[in-house]
C-alpha positions in Angstrom: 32.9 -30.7 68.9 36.3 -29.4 70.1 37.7 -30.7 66.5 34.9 -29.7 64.2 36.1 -29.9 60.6 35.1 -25.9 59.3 37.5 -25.3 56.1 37.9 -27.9 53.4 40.7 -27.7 50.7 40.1 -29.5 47.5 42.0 -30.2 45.1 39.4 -30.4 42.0 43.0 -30.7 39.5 46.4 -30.9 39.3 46.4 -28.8 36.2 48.1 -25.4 36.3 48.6 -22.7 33.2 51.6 -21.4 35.4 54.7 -23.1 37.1 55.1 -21.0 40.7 58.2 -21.7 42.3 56.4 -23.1 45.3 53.9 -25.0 44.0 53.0 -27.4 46.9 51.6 -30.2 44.2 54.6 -29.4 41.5 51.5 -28.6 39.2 52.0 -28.5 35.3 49.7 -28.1 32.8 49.6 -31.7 31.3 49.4 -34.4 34.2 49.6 -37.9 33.3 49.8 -39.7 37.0 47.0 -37.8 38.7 44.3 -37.3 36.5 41.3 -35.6 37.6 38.5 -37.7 38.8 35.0 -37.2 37.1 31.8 -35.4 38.0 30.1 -38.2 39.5 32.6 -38.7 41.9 32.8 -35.1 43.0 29.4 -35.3 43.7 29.8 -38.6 46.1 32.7 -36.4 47.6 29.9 -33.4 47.9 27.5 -35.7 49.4 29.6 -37.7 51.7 31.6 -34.5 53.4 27.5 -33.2 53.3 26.3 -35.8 55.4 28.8 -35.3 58.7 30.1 -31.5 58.5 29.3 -28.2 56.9 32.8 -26.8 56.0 34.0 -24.1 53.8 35.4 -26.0 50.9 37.5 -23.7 48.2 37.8 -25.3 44.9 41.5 -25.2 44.2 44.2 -26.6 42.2 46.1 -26.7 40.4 44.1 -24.2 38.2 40.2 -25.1 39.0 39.1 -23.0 36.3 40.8 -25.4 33.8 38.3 -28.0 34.3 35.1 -27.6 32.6 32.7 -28.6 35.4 34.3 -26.7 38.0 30.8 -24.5 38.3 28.9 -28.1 38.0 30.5 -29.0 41.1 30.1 -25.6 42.9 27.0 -25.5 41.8 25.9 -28.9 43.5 27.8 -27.6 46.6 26.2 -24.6 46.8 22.8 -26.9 46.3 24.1 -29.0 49.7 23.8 -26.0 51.6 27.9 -25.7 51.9 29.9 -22.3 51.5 31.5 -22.8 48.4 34.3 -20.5 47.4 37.1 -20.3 44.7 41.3 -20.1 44.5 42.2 -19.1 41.5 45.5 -17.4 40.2 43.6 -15.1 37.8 44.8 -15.6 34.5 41.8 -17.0 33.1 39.2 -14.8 34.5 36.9 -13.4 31.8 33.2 -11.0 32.1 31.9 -14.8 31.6 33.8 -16.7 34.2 32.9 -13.9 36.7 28.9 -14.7 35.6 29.4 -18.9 36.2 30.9 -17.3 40.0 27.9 -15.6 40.9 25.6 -18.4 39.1 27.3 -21.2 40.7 26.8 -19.8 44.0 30.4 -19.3 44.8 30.6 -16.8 47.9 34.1 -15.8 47.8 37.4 -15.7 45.5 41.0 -16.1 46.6 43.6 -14.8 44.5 47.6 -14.8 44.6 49.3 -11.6 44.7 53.0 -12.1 44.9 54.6 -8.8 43.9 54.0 -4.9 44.4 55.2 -4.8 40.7 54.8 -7.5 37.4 58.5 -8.0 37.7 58.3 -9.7 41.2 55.3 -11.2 40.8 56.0 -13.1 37.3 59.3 -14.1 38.1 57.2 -15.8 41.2 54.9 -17.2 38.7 57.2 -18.0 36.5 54.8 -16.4 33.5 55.3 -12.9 32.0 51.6 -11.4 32.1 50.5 -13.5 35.5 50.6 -10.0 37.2 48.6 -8.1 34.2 46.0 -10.8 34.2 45.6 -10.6 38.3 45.2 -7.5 38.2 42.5 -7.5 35.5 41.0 -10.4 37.2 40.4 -8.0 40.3 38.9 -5.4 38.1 36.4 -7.6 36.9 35.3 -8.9 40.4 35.1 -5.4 41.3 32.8 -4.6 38.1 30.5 -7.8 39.0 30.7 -7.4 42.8 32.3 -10.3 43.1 34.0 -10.8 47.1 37.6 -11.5 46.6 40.6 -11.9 49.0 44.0 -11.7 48.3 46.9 -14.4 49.2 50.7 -13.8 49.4 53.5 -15.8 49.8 57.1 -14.8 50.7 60.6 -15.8 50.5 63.4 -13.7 50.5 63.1 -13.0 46.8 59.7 -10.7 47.5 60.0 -10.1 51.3 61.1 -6.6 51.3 58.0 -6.1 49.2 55.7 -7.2 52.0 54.6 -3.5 53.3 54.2 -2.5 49.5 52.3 -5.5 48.7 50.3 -4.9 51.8 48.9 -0.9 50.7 48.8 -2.6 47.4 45.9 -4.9 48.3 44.6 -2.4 50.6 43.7 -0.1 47.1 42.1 -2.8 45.1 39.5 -3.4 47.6 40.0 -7.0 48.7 38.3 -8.7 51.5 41.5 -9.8 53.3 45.0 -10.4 52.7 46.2 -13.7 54.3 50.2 -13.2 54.5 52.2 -16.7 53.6 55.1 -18.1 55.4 55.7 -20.6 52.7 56.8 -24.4 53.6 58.9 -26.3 51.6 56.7 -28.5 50.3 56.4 -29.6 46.4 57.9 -27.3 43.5 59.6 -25.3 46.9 61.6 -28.3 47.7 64.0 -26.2 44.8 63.9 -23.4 47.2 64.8 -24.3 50.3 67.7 -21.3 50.2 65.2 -19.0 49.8 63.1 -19.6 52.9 63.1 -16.6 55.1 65.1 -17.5 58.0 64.3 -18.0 61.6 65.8 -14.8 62.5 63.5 -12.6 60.3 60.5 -14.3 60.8 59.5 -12.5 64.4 60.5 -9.4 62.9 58.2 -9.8 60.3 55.1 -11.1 62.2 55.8 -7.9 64.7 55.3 -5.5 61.8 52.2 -7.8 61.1 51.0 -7.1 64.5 51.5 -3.3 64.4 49.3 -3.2 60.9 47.0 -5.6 62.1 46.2 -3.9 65.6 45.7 -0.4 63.6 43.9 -1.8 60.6 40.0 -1.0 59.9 39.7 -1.1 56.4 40.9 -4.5 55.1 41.0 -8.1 57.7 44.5 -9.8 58.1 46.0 -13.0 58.7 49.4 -14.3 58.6 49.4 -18.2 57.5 51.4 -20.7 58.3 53.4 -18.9 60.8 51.1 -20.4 63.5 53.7 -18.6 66.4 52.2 -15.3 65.7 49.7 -15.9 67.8 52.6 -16.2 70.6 53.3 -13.3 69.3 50.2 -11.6 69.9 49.4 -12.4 73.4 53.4 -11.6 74.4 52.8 -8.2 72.8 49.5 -7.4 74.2 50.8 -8.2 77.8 53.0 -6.4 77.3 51.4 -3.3 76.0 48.8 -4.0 78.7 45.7 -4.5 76.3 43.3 -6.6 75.0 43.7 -6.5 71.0 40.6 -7.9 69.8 41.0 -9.7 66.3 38.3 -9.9 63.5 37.2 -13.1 61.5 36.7 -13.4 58.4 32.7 -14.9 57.7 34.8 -17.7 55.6 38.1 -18.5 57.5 38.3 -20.7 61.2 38.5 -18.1 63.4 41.7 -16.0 64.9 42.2 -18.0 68.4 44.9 -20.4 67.0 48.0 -21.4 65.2 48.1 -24.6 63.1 45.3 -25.8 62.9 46.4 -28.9 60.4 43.5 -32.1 60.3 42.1 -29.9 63.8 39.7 -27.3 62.1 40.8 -27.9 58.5 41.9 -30.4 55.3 42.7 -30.7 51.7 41.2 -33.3 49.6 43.9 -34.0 46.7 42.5 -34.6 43.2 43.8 -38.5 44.2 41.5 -38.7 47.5 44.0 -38.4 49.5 42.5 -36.6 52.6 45.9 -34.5 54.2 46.3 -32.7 57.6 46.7 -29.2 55.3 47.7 -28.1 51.9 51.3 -28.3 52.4 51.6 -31.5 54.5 52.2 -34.1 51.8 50.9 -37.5 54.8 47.6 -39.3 54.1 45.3 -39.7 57.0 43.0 -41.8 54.7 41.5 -42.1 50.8 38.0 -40.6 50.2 37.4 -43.0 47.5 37.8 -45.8 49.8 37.1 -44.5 53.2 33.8 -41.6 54.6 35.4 -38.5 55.3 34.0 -38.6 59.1 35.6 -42.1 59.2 38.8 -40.5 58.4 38.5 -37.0 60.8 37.4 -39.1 63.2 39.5 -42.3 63.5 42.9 -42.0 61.4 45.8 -42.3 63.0 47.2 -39.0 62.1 45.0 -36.8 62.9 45.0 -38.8 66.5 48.2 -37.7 66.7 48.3 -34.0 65.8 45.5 -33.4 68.0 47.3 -35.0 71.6 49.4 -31.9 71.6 50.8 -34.1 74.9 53.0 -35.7 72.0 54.5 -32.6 70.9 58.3 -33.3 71.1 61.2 -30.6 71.7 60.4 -26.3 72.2 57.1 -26.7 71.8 56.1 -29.8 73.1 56.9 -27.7 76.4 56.0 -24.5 75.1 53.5 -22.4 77.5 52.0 -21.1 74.5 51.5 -24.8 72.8 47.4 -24.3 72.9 47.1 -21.2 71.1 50.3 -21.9 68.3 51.3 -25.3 68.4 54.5 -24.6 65.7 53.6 -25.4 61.8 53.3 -29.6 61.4 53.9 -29.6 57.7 56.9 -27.3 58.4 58.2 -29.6 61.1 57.3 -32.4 58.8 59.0 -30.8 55.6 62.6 -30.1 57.2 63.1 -32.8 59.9 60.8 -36.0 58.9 58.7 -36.0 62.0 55.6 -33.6 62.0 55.5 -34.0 66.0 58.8 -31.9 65.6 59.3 -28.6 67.2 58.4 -25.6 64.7 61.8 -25.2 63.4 61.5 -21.6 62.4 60.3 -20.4 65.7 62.9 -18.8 68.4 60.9 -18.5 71.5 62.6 -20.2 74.6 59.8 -21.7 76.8 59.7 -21.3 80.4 58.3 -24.8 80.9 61.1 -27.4 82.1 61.8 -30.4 80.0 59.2 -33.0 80.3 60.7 -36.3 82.1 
């Protein structure tokens, strides 16, 4: 199936212990309009998403770790035969957490690293200690052998810590580090003045490409800047090779940019089945709809996958297959997710389309 649905976000909870500054679901600690939904129904979710696909589905939040079932559902996953893995910021890992993980079946842990030093990091968290208690979440993982990767998301408050973040992750012996473009989506709404601007962004995806290309000790992948994979191809013609990249066992492959309601989804604590985590459009409700009903038939998925609707730069982009420009960005910034990427400045050689 050219559209096979292989990573699942869900949202288990909208309830957070921290308050990050770009929170894509705003999430606080007490939430009174999006409760969590109960056991029961995670299970019909489980057994529904079961019954048509076999993604990776990451328990996220939110905070999973602040509901008290979260290793009752992964547990049941796990029991589906589904790759179930874990995004957590860290604060609230203990030696018996780290236990439930393994128990549970959980095959992988992401965790948010957004400063080479507690400074940067809190003041992205918006929590004094968020860094310390990363941190000791990573020893423990280490201690229990626990497979952990690392995320990180930049604006221009951290981005001149992005090579020191990067030999950061490489010591504490993560799986990967996937490298955030953030998008505007949520609690960064407030930040729009700190996005890193168009005229930075290939400067930093070339540095990514000159670590990636030399890198054996630690896989990398920058997300949601789907025109580094422009990127790579221009470079390697240029360079006259073939740079080969490596998958992660748990991620959708290398080959492609955005890959919003093509090869992945979130789930939101409400049902709401959404293109990616930071595009804030239903293509459907779980609790009223099957999940293949909705990858299958809903209108907006229709639409981001007829790449033929694509309007300005990249609708007539020559690299439009292998990038496609980020829809929730598009979406965030101009009200029409059929936009061109708007922090992308590659000229096409393609004429206008009549």
């Amino acid at each position: 199936m050219e559209f096979e649905a292989k990573w699942l976000a869900w949202e288990i909870t909208r309830r957070c212990n921290l308050k990050c500054v770009h929170c894509r679901s705003s999430s606080e600690l007490t939430v009174q309009d999006h409760p969590d939904f109960t056991f029961d129904l995670a299970r019909a979710i489980l057994d529904d998403v079961a019954s048509y696909a076999s993604p990776v589905i990451v328990l996220s939040g939110g905070e999973p770790l602040l509901r008290g079932d979260v290793f009752d559902i992964a547990r049941y996953g796990s029991g589906k035969g589904l790759r179930m893995c874990l995004a957590t910021n860290g604060t609230l890992v203990t030696e018996a957490i780290c236990g439930q993980i393994k128990e549970a079946g959980i095959r992988m842990v992401s965790l948010s690293l957004d400063g080479a030093c507690a400074a940067t990091h809190d003041d992205f968290r918006n929590q004094a200690g968020a860094f310390e208690g990363t941190m000791k979440a990573i020893s423990l993982f280490r201690k229990h052998k626990i497979p952990f990767l690392i995320n990180s998301s930049f604006t221009s408050r951290n981005k001149d810590e992005i090579p020191a973040i990067f030999q950061l992750v490489k010591g504490l012996g993560a799986t990967a580090w996937y490298m955030f473009m953030i998008v505007p989506t949520g609690r960064g709404e407030e930040i729009m003045e700190e996005l890193i601007p168009e005229r930075l962004y290939d400067e930093i995806l070339d540095w990514h490409y000159a670590q990636e290309k030399e890198e054996t000790e630690i896989l990398m992948r920058p997300t949601c800047a789907p025109h580094y994979y422009r990127i790579v191809r221009q470079r390697a013609k240029e360079e006259g090779s073939s740079f080969k990249r490596r998958n992660l066992q748990f991620s959708t492959g290398g080959s492609k940019g955005c890959l919003a309601g093509q090869l992945i989804c979130l789930i939101n604590v409400d049902g709401d089945v959404l293109p990616c985590s930071y595009f804030p459009k239903a293509a459907g409700n779980i609790f009223s709809s099957s999940f293949k009903d909705i990858w299958e038939n809903s209108k907006l998925f229709m639409e981001l996958r007829d790449f033929k609707g694509y309007k300005g730069n990249c609708g007539r982009c020559e690299y439009l297959q292998v990038c496609g420009g980020c829809r929730a960005r598009a979406y965030a910034m101009t009200g029409d997710y059929l936009a061109q990427e708007p922090f992308c400045s590659h000229v096409p050689i393609r004429p206008h389309k009549s």
